[in-house]
Every structure is written in C-alpha cells, then in structure tokens.
LUMMIMAR-992610 format. One record per residue (C-alpha): x, y, z; residue in one letter. Coordinates in steps of 0.05 Angstrom, whole numbers, plus 5000, padded with zeros to 4 digits. Last residue first. Example, Ala and Ser with C-alpha at 12.3 -4.5 7.8 and 13.67 -1.06 7.14 Angstrom:
! LUMMIMAR-992610
527349795143s;524649105156a;
***
This chain:
! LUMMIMAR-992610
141894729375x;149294949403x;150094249428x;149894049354x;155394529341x;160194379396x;158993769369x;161593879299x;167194389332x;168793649377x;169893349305x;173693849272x;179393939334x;179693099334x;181593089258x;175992869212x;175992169191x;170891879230x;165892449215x;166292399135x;165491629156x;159691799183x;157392289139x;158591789080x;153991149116x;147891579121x;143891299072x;146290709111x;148690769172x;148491239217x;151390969297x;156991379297x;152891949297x;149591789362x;155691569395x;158792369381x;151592579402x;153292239479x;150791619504x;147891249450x;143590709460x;137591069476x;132790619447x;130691119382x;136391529385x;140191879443x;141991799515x;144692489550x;141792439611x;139992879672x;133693079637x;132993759621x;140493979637x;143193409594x;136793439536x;139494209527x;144294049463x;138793799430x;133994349436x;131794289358x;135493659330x;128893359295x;127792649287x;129692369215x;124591849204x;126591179210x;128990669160x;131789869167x;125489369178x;121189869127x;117590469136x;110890489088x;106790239155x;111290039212x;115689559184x;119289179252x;126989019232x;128689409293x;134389689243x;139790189271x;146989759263x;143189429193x;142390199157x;139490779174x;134590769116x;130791379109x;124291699128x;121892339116x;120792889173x;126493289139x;129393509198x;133494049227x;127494359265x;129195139245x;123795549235x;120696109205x;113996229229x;107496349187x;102196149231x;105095629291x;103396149349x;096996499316x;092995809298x;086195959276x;086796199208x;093996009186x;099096129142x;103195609138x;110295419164x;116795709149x;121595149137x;129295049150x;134794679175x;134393969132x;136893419177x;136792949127x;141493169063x;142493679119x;148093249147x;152193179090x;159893309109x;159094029075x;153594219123x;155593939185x;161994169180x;159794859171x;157094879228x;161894649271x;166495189246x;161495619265x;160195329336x;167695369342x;167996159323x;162396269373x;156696609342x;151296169350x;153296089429x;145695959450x;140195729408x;133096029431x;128795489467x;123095159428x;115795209459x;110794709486x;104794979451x;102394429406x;103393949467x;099594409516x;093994539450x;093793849451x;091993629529x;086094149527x;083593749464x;084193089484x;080793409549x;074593759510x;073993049477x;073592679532x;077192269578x;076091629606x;069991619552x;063091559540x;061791909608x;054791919646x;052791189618x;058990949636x;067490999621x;071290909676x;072790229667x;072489509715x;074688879693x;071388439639x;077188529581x;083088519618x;080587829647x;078887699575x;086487829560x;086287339496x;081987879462x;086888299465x;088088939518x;089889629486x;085790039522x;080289759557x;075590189556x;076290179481x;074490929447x;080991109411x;079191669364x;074691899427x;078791759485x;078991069521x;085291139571x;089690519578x;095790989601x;101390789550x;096890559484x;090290899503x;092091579525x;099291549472x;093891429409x;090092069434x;095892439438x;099392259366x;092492389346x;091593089373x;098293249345x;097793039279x;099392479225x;101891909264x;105991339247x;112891769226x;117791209249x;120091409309x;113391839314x;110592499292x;110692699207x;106792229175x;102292389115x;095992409111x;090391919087x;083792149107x;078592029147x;079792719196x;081292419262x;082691739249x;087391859195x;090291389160x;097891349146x;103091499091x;110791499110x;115291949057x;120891769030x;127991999029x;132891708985x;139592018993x;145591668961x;146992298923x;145592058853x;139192638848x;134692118823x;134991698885x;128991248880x;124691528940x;127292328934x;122792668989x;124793358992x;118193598961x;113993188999x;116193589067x;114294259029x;107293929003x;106093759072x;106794509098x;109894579156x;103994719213x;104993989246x;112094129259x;110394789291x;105294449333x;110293989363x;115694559377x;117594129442x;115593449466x;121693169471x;120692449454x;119091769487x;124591079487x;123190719444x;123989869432x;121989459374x;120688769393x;117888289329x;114487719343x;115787049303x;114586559354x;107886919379x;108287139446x;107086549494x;102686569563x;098787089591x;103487479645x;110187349609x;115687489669x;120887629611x;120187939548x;127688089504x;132188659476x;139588639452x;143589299455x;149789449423x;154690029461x;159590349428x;166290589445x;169291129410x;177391189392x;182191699380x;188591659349x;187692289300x;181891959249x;178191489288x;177190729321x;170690409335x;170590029392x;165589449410x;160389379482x;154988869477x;149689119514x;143088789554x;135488929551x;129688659597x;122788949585x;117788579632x;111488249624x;103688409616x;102988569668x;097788129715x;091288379742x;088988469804x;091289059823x;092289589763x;097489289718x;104489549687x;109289279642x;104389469576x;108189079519x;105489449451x;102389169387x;097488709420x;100188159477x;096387559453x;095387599377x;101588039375x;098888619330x;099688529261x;104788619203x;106888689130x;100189129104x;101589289031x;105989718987x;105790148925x;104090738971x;097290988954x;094490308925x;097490048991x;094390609031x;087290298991x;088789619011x;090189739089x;083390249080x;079689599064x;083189109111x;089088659082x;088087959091x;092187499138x;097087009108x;103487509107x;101987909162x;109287819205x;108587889277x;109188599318x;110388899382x;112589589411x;117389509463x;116790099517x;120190719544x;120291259596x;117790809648x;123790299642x;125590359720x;131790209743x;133489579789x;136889239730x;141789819707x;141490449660x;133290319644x;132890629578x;132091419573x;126691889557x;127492609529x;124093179547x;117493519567x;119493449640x;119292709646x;115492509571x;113991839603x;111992039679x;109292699647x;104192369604x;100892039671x;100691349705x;104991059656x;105790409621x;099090109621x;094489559634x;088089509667x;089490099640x;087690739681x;080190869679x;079691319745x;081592099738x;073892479733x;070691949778x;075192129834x;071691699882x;074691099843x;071790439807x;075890399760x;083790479776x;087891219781x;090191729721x;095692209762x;094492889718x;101693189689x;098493189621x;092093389654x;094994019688x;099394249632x;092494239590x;089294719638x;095995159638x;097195139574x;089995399564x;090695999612x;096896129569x;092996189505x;088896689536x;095197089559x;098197109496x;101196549456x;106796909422x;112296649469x;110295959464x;109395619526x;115095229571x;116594649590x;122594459549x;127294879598x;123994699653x;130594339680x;134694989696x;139395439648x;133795699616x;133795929545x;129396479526x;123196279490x;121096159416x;114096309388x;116696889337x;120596419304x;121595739333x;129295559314x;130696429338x;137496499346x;137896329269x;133896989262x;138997219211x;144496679196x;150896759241x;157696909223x;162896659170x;159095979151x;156896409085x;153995789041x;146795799070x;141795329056x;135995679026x;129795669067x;129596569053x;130096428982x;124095868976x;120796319026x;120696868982x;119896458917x;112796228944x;110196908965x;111497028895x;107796538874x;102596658929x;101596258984x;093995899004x;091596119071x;090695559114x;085195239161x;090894579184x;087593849196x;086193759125x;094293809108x;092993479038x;096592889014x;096992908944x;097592258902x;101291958846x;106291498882x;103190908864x;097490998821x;089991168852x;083890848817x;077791118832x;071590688871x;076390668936x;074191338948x;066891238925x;065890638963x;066191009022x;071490929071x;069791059150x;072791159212x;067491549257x;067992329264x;068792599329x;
***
C-alpha cells in the first residue's frame, strides 16, 4: 500500500482553479488515436432516429453484459467476458462480500474484527443481492440497508495540507468535519458490550402534486433525526444526510470511462445557456496519492472501486484494511471505550482484512455484470425514448461511453456502454438537498446515479424506492422530485398527457 503523503514539491507549484488534469492513474491504458477519437465521438452520438432500436443498445455493458433473469440474481452475476479464471475470482470475492464478519477475540481468527461499531455484518446485508437498499417502511423494520452520514460546519478549524491543495484545485475549501463525538457516520449497531451509537428514526409528510390530463402524484417528504444517543450530545449544528446503498452493478465499467470524457461534459458556469451546469467532484486518493476525480458515491466521494470498498469495510463493518488501517473503524476519540476494546488485527495480521482480500472483494464488485435491456423495440418503449431525450434527460443522464483500452483489464477494455449518467454533479434543487457539502458538492447537488438495470430493482429487491433516501416509490415519484438544474424536465414531465408519461416509464423500466 502506499502511505498518504504530499511532498513539498506538489504543493511547491501553483495550480489555478479549474486548470488541472485529473489523470485515471489507477487504469494501465492505451492512449487513442485521433482517429480512433472521432470514431467513438460518432458512435457516442445521441441519436435522433427514435424509429427503432440503436445498434448494440441491447447490450448497456458491451461485450461483458448478461442475459436478463427474470429471478432475484439478476444483479449478481459476472461479466460475460470474464472467462473461467476470472470466474474462479468472482467466486472467492463473492464469498467474502457475503462473509459474516464476527467480534474480537474469536476462534475464527480470519472473520473476527467487526466494529465495535458497525452497520452491517457483511457487504451483502447492505448491498442485499447486489441491488438497491431501501429505508425502513415502518418502525419495527430494519434500516440495515442505509445510514446517516454526519457532518458539522468547519468554519474555525484549519484546513489540512492536501484540504488546501484540493482547494487550490477546485476553487473551494474544506466546509465540514466529522461529528466530534459520533464521526462522519451513525453506526446503529454494537458488538456486546458496547453501546450504538443511536438510532435512525425518519418520518413523512405526504403533499400532491397535480398533472397534465387530471392526474395527480402523491409525494412523500421525509424528515430525519438520532434517537437512543449512546455517548452523549451530537454537536448542535450537525448535519444528517441519509443513503440508502447502491446497485452494485457495471462498477468497473464506470471506473474504466475515461476521466477526460466525463470532464468534457462538465459545464460549471453554464456557457452553453441550457440551464445545465455540471461539475465535476475532486477527491484524494488514498490509494494512488493523487487527486482524482469522483465518479462512485451519492455525491461522487470516491475515486475507484477498491477505495469505495475499502472505505465501506471500515465505515459500515468496522474492518481495518490497508487504505483504512484503524482497528477500530470509525470510532472517535470520545468513544475511548470503542477505542480500548478488543480487534482482530495483531502481530500475525496488520489488518481485519488484508490486502489480497480488499483486492479479491474488488474484482467481485468490478465484475458484477449489467443485464441486457429487454423490450427495446416495443413501439411504447420508443416513444418513451424519445421523450426522454427531447424533454432533457440526457443533459444528465448521458447514454453513452466506450471505455479505455486497457492492459490488464479484459472485461471493462474498450466496451461500449450505456450507464445513462454523466457522473458529474448537479444541483437538484431545495426538495433534494441534505444541505451536507461533501467535498466540491455543495448542500443542494448530487451526482447523477446511473439508470443501468433500473427497471429490474422490483424483481431484485422487492422494492421499488428510489434516490438517495429512498423517498420515492416508483420512477414517476423519482422524477417528480428534480429540481433545480432539472426543474424543465420536470415540468416537461408534468405536462405531458398521461399516454406520454407512462411511454417515459415504460422506457426507464426498459433500462
């Protein structure tokens, strides 16, 4: 692993705001040629012929895609171009992301370190069959599929080294800090003998919001709080963000899209006059030492796979990995109870898992494949379509990118695909905000989540909640939730008649 570290050489040159390049270190490409270039800038093209199907548009994970299942593993399986190595691999990572992580000290010396405090005994109980998570749906369910991150305002506390140089990167500096008590995330869960940290509660006010042909939609607006506090006050001005976990599908064909593709869309101050100012999230890397940019996450927080894993062991599970190497996991110094109590880590194991595990438990989340689209050429689904192209929605949700060429990753190299994102982030509006920053993203923006497999998340997960706290209970109440940059498409949607708008999510369900 290498060890987080700025020389003085880096923060020795001057970087202007907005002049930078993040580079895609974690990726072993193959540079394009021009024309190379201009063949994938024609074959990304949106289309204008809604009239029948795009070629390979069956296919939103190119040559790694899988059939469809009708049963709930759809999301759970590997790559179709992984080959029968690769598979042997899925299946050791599939084991430890479904692995049962028990207390210090244990028998099983290769599965104790959980928490003290945690979320989740295992991946899996989060990320419930690779899919989507859901908010407890009354007072006796469980909220193991999501969390409250936590935050307080950084105003009087000085910004760390690399905290400055991001901000040099990004024109902005550090607005928040862990919970001085709790930390940045509320674990409900203890190992015995310790206390939780406390307990999500969340309630709904239910409004209507009336559309075009007599119909009206009912939403639903949540309000989030702590109770059962198991170490005293939060701070008076914390900030509770709630989310709910991911699908966990075409991960490592979002990480292979080229960066400089992603930056390319971005469009900060508007200068196109379409009301669409994407932006692109900057972070740290722990893994490689460098800034990169954002791509996984609610609000784009992590640049690649194996961190987005590594950060999920310690945060939801307590497990010390090596870019996150506390025994403790995410416990504060005010937890000293936390703190003192028994680890799996020793002088035979540095960490609760290790590297060659981090690394098993990636190439399963890299791997997870995309299902092939079903009914593309149904005369709804095309009308559908082309709804959601002339209404807006790929101003965000941009349908396509072929990925890199790459040296050591067959599955992801050089695919066509079709995530429907833009993986920048964009105000959503007041109706959306957690008004948490996270990083560049402010109170009020999110990055646009991909709508690959969307239509499957009912037959994968007995649910159909959507967004970032699943508050929406169907795709119509998720778009009638954009605000903001994406105010016109919604009101686009509103005012369609009631044929145009079920073809729109005929067409979603489609993906």
């Amino acid at each position: 692993m290498k060890r987080l570290a700025l020389g003085l050489g880096l923060l020795a040159t001057p970087v202007l705001a907005g002049d930078f390049a993040l580079k895609d270190v974690h990726l072993d490409v193959v540079p394009r040629t021009k024309a190379e270039a201009a063949r994938i800038a024609s074959v990304t093209a949106p289309t204008m012929d809604f009239s029948a199907p795009e070629r390979f548009e069956t296919n939103p994970g190119g040559g790694a895609t899988v059939r469809a299942r009708d049963d709930a593993d759809a999301f759970s399986q590997p790559s179709a171009n992984i080959g029968f190595d690769g598979e042997l691999e899925f299946k050791l990572g599939n084991g430890l992301f479904k692995k049962l992580w028990v207390s210090s000290p244990s028998s099983t010396l290769a599965s104790d370190g959980l928490g003290p405090l945690y979320n989740a005994r295992s991946c899996q109980r989060c990320h419930l069959k690779d899919g989507r998570g859901h908010p407890p749906e009354n007072a006796q369910d469980n909220r193991v599929s999501m969390f409250l991150r936590l935050s307080v305002p950084a105003d009087e506390v000085a910004p760390s080294e690399i905290e400055t140089y991001l901000a040099a990167l990004g024109g902005e500096g550090p607005r928040t800090r862990p919970d001085p008590t709790y930390g940045g995330q509320l674990q409900d869960v203890a190992v015995m003998g310790h206390a939780a940290e406390g307990q999500m509660d969340v309630t709904y006010e239910e409004f209507d919001v009336p559309l075009a042909g007599g119909e009206v939609a009912s939403l639903r607006r949540p309000s989030y709080s702590v109770s059962d506090l198991g170490y005293g006050p939060m701070h008076p001005d914390v900030m509770l963000s709630p989310r709910v976990a991911p699908p966990m599908i075409g991960l490592g064909l979002i990480e292979a899209i080229p960066a400089a593709d992603i930056l390319a869309l971005a469009d900060p101050d508007d200068a196109d006059g379409d009301g669409i100012s994407g932006r692109a999230q900057v972070v740290w890397s722990l893994e490689h030492t460098a800034p990169m940019l954002g791509r996984f996450g609610w609000k784009a927080g992590n640049p690649t796979v194996l961190e987005q894993s590594a950060a999920a062991f310690a945060g939801d599970i307590g497990i010390s990995n090596p870019l996150f190497p506390a025994g403790a996991g995410e416990c504060t110094e005010a937890q000293d109870s936390c703190l003192a109590g028994p680890h799996g880590d020793n002088d035979d194991r540095l960490w609760e898992i290790d590297a060659e595990g981090l690394d098993l438990v990636t190439f399963y989340s890299r791997n997870l494949a995309v299902p092939a689209r079903r009914d593309v050429d149904d005369p709804e689904v095309l009308r559908g379509k082309e709804l959601f192209y002339t209404t807006g929605c790929t101003s965000c949700h941009t349908p396509k990118f072929v990925t890199h060429r790459l040296n050591d990753r067959d599955p992801q190299s050089f695919q066509l695909i079709w995530p429907y994102s833009d993986f920048l982030l964009h105000d959503m509006g007041a109706g959306l905000a957690d008004n948490r920053p996270e990083g560049r993203a402010t109170g009020t923006e999110w990055r646009t989540p991909p709508l690959w497999g969307i239509g499957l998340t009912e037959q994968v997960n007995g649910h159909s909640y959507f967004l970032h706290d699943g508050r929406a209970r169907s795709l119509l109440e998720a778009v009638l939730w954009h605000g903001g940059e994406a105010e016109a498409a919604k009101t686009a949607v509103t005012e369609m008649t009631p044929p145009d708008r079920a073809a729109l999510i005929r067409y979603l369900e489609s993906l």
